[in-house]
C-alpha positions as CSV (number, residue, x, y, z in Angstrom):
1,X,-51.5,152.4,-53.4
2,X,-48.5,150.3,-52.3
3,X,-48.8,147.9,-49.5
4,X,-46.7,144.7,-48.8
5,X,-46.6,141.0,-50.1
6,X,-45.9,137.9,-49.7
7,X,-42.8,137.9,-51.5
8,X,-41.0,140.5,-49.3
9,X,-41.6,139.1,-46.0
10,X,-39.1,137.7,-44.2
11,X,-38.6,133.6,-44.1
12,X,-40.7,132.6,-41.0
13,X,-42.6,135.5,-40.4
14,X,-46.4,135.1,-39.8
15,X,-48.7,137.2,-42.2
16,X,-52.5,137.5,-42.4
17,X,-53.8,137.5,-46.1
18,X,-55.1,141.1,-47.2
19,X,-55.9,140.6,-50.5
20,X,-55.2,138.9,-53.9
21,X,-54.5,141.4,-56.3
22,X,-53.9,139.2,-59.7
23,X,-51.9,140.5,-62.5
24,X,-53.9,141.8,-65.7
25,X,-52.0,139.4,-67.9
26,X,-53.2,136.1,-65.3
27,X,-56.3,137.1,-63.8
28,X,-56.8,133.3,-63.0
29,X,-54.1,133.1,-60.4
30,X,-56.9,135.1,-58.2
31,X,-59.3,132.0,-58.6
32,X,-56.4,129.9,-58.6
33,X,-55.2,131.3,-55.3
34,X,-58.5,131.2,-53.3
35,X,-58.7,127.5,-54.5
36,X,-55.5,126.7,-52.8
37,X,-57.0,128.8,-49.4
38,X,-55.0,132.1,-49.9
39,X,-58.0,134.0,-48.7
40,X,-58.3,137.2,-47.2
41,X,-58.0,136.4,-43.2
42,X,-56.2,133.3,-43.8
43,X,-52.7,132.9,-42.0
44,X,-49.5,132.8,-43.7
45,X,-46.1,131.9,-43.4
46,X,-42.8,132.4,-46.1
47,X,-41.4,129.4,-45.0
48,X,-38.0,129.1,-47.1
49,X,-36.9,130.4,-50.6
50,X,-34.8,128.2,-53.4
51,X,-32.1,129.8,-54.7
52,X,-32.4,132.6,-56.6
53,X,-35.3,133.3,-54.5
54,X,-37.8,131.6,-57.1
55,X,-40.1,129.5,-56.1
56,X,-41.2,130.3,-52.8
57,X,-42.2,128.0,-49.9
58,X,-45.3,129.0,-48.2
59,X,-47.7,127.9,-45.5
60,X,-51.2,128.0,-45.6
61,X,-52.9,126.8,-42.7
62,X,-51.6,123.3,-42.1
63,X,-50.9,123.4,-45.6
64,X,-47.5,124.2,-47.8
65,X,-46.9,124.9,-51.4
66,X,-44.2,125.9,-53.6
67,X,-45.2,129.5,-55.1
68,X,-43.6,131.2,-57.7
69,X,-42.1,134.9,-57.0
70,X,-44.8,136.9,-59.7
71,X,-47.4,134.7,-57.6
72,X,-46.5,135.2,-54.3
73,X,-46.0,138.9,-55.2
74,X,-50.0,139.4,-55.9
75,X,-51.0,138.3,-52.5
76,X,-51.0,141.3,-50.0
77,X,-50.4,141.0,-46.3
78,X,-50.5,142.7,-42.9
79,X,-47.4,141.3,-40.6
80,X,-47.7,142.1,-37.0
81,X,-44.7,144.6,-37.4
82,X,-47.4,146.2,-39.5
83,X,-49.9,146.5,-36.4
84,X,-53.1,144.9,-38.2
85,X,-51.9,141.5,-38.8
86,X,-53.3,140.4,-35.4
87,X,-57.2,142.5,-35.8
């Protein structure tokens, strides 16, 4: 199934979180993830991307981090373009 992620949104563009679909080779960025709050249902926002596009910036909540690309790429999201961001 494809679906969208973090990664390919555009800078500033709200998101809800979908899912965290971990890679086989890091299946501890899932746990990793939740710890930070990426959560299913949680709000999020690309905020700005480094050159190169790698790392990410990304808002959680009232909360920002720098994500790598391959991790930002495992987290799946609805934007309201989609039409289920907002349900």
């Amino acid at each position: 199934m494809k679906y969208r992620t973090l990664d390919c949104c555009r800078d500033s563009e709200p998101c809800r979180i979908a899912a965290i679909h971990p890679p086989a080779h890091a299946h501890e960025w899932g746990e990793w993830l939740a710890e930070l709050g990426f959560l299913p249902g949680e709000t999020a926002m690309l905020m700005a991307r480094a050159p190169g596009d790698d790392p990410l910036v990304v808002r959680i909540g009232s909360s920002t981090f720098a994500l790598r690309r391959a991790e930002a790429a495992c987290i799946e999201v609805v934007t309201p373009a989609d039409g289920r961001a907002q349900a």
